[in-house]
C-alpha positions in Angstrom: 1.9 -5.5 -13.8 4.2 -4.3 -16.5 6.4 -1.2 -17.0 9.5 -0.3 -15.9 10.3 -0.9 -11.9 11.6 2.4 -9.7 15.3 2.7 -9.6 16.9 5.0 -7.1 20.3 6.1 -7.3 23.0 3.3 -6.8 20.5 0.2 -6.2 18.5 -1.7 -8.4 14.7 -2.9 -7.7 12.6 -4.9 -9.0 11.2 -8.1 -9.9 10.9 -9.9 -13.8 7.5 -10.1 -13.8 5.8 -12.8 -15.7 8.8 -15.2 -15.6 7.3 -17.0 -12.8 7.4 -20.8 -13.0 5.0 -23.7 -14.4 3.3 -25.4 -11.7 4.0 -28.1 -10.4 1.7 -31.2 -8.0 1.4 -29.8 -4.7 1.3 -26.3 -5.7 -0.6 -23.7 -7.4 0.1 -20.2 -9.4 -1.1 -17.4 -6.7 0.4 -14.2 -6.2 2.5 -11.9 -4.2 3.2 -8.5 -3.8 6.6 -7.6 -5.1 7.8 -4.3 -5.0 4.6 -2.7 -4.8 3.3 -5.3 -7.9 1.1 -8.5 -8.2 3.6 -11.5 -9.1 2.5 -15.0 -9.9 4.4 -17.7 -8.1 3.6 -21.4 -7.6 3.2 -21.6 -3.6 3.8 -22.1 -1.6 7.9 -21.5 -1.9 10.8 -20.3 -0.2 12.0 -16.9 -0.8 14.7 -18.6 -2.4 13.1 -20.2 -4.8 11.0 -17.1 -5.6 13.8 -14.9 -6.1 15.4 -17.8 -8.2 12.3 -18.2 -10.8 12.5 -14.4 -11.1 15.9 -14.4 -12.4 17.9 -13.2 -9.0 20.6 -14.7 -7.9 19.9 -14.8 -3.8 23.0 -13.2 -2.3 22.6 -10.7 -4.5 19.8 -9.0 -3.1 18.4 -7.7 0.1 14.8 -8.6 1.2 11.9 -7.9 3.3 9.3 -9.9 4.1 6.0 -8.5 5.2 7.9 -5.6 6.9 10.6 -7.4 8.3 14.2 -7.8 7.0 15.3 -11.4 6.1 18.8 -12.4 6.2 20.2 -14.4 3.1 20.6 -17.1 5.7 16.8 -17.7 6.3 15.7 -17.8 2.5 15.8 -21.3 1.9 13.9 -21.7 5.0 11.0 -18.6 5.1 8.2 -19.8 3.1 5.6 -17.6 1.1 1.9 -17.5 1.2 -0.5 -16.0 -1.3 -1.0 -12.0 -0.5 2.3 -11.6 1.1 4.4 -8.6 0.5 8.2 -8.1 -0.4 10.6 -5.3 -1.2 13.3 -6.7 -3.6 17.0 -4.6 -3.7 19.3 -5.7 -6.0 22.9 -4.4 -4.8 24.9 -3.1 -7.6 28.4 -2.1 -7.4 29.7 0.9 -8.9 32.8 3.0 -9.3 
């Protein structure tokens, strides 16, 4: 957990660890595997509201989801479980 996340040339990756959300009934603080790292989240959630309590704003990003790329259109809708993986890309623009 900690440290600085990888960052090749022209994209940005990574996720704000440990700015996960307080829990609330219904749910409880388990973890994920973001970008290679252990991230608390209160599931279950959507991707959505993952990438939202880590600071990313959802059409700003491209995701995968246990090996399989998710369109911006299905994160509201893909839940998470406990142990899943994702790879997090943050698109940045550049000149």
């Amino acid at each position: 957990m900690g440290g600085a996340p990888w960052r090749p040339a022209g994209l940005e990756v990574g996720v704000a660890v440990g700015q996960g959300r307080g829990q609330t009934e219904g749910m409880s603080a388990q973890t994920v595997i973001a970008n290679g790292r252990e991230v608390e989240a209160a599931l279950p959630c959507t991707i959505e509201e993952f990438l939202r309590a880590q600071g990313f704003l959802p059409r700003s990003v491209v995701v995968e989801h246990n090996g399989e790329a998710v369109a911006p259109s299905e994160f509201a809708q893909r839940q998470l479980r406990a142990g899943d993986r994702l790879e997090i890309v943050r698109v940045v623009a550049g000149g």
